[in-house]
C-alpha positions in Angstrom: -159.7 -39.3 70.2 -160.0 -35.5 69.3 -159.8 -34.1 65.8 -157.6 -31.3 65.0 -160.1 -29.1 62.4 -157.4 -26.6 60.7 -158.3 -23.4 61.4 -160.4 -21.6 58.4 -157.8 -19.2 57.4 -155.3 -22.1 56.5 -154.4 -23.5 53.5 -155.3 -26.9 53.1 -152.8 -28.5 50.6 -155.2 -31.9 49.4 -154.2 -33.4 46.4 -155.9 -36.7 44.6 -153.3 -39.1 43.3 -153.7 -42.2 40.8 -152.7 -45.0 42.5 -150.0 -46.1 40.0 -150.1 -49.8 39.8 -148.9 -51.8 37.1 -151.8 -53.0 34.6 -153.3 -56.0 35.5 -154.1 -58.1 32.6 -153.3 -55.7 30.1 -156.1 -54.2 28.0 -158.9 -54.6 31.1 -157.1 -51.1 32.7 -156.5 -49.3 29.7 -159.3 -46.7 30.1 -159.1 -46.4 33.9 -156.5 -44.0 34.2 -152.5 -43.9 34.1 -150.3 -46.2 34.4 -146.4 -46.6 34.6 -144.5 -44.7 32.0 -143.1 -47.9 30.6 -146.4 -50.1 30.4 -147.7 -46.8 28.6 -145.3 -47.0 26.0 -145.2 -50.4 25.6 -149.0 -49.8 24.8 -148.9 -46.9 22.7 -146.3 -49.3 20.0 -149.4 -52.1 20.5 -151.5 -50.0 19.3 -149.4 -48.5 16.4 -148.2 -51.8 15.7 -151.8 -52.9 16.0 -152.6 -50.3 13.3 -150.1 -50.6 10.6 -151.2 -54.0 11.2 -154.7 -53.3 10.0 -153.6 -50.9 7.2 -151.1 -53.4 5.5 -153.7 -56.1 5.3 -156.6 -54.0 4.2 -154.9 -52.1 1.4 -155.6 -54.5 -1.0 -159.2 -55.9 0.3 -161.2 -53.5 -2.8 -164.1 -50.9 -2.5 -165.6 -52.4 1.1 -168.8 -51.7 2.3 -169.5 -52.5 6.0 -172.3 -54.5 7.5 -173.5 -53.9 10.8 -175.7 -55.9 12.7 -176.7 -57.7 16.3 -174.6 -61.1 16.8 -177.6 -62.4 18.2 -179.9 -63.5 15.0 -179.8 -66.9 13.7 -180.3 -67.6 10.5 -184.2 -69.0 10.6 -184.4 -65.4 11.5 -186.0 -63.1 9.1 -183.2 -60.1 9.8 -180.1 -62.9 9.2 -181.9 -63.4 5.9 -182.3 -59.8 5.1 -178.8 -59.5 5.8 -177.6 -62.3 3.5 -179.9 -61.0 0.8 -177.8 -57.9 1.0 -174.4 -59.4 1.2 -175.2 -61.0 -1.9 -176.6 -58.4 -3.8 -173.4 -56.0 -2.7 -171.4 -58.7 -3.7 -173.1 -58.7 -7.4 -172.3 -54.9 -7.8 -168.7 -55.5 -6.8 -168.4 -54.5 -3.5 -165.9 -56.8 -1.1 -168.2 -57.1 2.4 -166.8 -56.3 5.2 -168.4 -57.1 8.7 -167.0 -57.4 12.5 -166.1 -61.0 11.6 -168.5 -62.8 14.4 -172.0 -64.4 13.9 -175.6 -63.9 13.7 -176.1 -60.4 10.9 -172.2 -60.1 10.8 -172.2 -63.8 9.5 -175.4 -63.9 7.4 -173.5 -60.4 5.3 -170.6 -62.4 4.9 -172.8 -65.7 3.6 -174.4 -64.0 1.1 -171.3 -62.4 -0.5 -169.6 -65.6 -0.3 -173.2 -67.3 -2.3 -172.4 -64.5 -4.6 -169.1 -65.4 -5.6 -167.7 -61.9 -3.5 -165.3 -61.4 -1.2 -165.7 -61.6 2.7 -164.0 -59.7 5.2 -164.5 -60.0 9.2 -162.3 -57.4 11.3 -163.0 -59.4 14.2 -162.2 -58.1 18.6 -161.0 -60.1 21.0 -163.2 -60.2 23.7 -163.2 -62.1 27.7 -165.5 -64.0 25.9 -163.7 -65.0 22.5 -165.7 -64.2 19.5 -164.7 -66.5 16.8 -164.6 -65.6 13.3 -167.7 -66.9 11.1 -166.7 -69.4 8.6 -168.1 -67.3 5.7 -164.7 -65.1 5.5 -162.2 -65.4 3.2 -160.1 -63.3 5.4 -159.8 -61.8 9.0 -157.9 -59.6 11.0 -158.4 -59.8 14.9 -158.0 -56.8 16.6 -157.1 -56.1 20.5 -158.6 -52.2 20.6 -161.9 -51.7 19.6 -161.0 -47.9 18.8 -158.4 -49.6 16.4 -160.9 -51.5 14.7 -163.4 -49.1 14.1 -160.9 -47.4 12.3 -160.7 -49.7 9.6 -164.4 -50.5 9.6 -164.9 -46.6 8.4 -161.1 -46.2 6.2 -161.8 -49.0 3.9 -165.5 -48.5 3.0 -167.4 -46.8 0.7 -171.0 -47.1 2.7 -172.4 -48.5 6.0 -175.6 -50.7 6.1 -177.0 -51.0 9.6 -179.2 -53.6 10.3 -180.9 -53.9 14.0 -178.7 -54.4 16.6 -177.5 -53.5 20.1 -175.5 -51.3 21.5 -172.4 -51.7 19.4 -175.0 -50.9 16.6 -176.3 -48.2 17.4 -172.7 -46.8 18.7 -171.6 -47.2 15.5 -174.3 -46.1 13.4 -174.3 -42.6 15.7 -170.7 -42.3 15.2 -171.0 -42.4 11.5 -173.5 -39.9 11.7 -171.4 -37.9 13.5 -168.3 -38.0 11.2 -170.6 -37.3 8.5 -172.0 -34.1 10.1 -168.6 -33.1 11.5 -167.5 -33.6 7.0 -164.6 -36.0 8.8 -166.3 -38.1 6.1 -168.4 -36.9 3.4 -170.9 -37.9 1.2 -171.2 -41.3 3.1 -174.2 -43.5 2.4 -175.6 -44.6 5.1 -178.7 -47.1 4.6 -180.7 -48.7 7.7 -182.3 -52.1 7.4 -184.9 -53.0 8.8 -187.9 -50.1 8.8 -190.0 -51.7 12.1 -186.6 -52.2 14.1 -185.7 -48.5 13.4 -188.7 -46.1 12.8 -188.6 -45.3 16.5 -185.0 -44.0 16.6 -185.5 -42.1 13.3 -188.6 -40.9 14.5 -186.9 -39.8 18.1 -184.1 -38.0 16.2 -186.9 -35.7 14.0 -189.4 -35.2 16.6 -186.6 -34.4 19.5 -183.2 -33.6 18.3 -184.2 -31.9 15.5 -187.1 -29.6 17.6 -184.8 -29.3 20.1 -181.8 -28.0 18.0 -179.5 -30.3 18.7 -179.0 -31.5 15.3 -180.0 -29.8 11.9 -182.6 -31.5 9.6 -179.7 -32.3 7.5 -177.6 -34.0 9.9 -180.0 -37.1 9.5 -181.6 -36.8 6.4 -179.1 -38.4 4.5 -179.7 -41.8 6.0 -181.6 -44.1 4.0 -184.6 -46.4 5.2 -185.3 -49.4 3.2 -186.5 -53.5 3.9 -185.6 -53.7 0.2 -182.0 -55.5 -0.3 -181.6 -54.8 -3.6 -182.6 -50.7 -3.4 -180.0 -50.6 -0.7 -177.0 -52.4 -2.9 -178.1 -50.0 -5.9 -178.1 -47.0 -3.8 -174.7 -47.8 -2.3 -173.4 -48.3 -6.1 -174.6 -45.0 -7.2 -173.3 -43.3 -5.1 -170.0 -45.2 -4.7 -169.9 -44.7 -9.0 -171.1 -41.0 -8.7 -169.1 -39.3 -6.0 -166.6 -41.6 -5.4 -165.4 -42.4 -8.5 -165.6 -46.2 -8.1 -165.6 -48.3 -11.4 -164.9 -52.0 -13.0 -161.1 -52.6 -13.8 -158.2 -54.0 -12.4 -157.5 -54.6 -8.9 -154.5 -52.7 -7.5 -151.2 -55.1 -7.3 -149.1 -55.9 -4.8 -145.3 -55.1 -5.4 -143.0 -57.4 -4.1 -140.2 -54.7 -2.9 -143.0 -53.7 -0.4 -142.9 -57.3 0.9 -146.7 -57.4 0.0 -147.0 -60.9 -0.2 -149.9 -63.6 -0.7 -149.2 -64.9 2.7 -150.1 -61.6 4.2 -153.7 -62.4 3.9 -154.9 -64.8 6.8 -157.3 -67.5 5.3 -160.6 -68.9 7.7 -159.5 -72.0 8.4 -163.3 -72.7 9.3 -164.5 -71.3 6.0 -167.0 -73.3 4.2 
């Protein structure tokens, strides 16, 4: 078989394409690239859908602070009992908890603020492998889009507290920091838990990223390192009562021309 070489001073006309197939199963194929005009837009009202969705049931949930954590711990594990010692003492100052909704630090948060008397939130994803809701929430919302839910994770809180975790943790403890240092959020506390999980990361970030100039000393500084539950709920407080403007009163009511109804919460039937 001979091949036909086009001569050098021709134009070769070689486009890539996408292969336009219609999605799947859905969500799997949403990051890989285009797909039909009308799957797209059947996706892009999912996800505003998905979105008002979260914003009508979160208006009302109170000053949140968000718990991060690995799923992983159980809770004869000394970092599920850090975490439920600081679910609790959030809880005491006021604060509504709000974690990702599945087990191990996420439930041991919501635990403690339920011992407390608080109130527990879990914005839970759906996942291949389903991640059910902990039974320590008084509410849930499940969400398809994990770009969706971090969205509400960050809108509705006053403070992150990071205790060790994987890779979601750390994703969303650098993405804080980066909204922080881009002011997309300002004034944020941020407190890590957990000093001997951690100290290599902060220590990384100061002894390369700051040397090397890819961060200023500021960018990092304003994260807080503590073991101590209780320093960590006060320091979220003072700051939430300081800058924020956070204080004790009345909750904001629903109106009933908004269709803001009792029944728009969704209660844990597992709940304890």
């Amino acid at each position: 078989m001979n091949d036909q070489v086009a001569p050098a001073d021709e134009h070769v006309d070689k486009h890539v394409r996408w292969d336009l197939q219609p999605p799947a199963n859905g969500d799997t194929e949403f990051l890989v690239g285009p797909g039909g005009r009308l799957d797209e837009l059947k996706r892009a009202y999912r996800i505003f859908a998905e979105a008002m969705r979260g914003f009508r049931r979160l208006h009302f949930v109170g000053p949140c602070v968000t718990v991060f954590g690995s799923a992983r711990f159980r809770e004869n594990h000394r970092y599920y009992q850090m975490a439920q010692r600081v679910g609790h003492k959030l809880a005491e100052h006021g604060f509504t908890v709000m974690t990702g909704g599945g087990p191990g630090i996420m439930e041991a948060a919501n635990r403690g603020a339920r011992e407390a008397g608080g109130k527990s939130i879990g914005c839970n994803i759906e996942l291949p492998h389903e991640q059910e809701p902990n039974p320590y929430l008084d509410e849930w919302i499940d969400f398809r889009y994990f770009f969706i839910r971090k969205v509400m994770l960050v809108k509705y809180s006053y403070a992150f507290i990071a205790l060790p975790g994987g890779f979601g943790t750390l994703d969303e403890v650098f993405e804080t920091a980066t909204l922080i240092q881009t002011q997309k959020i300002k004034d944020f506390p941020v407190v890590l838990m957990g000093s001997e999980f951690w100290e290599p990361l902060i220590d990384f970030v100061k002894d390369t990223l700051v040397q090397q100039g890819t961060i200023d000393p500021e960018d990092f500084d304003r994260i807080i390192l503590t073991d101590s539950a209780s320093a960590a709920a006060q320091h979220v407080k003072e700051v939430g009562m300081r800058r924020f403007g956070l204080s004790y009163g009345p909750k904001t009511r629903k109106r009933w021309w908004l269709l803001e109804h009792p029944r728009d919460a969704k209660p844990n039937p597992g709940a304890k």
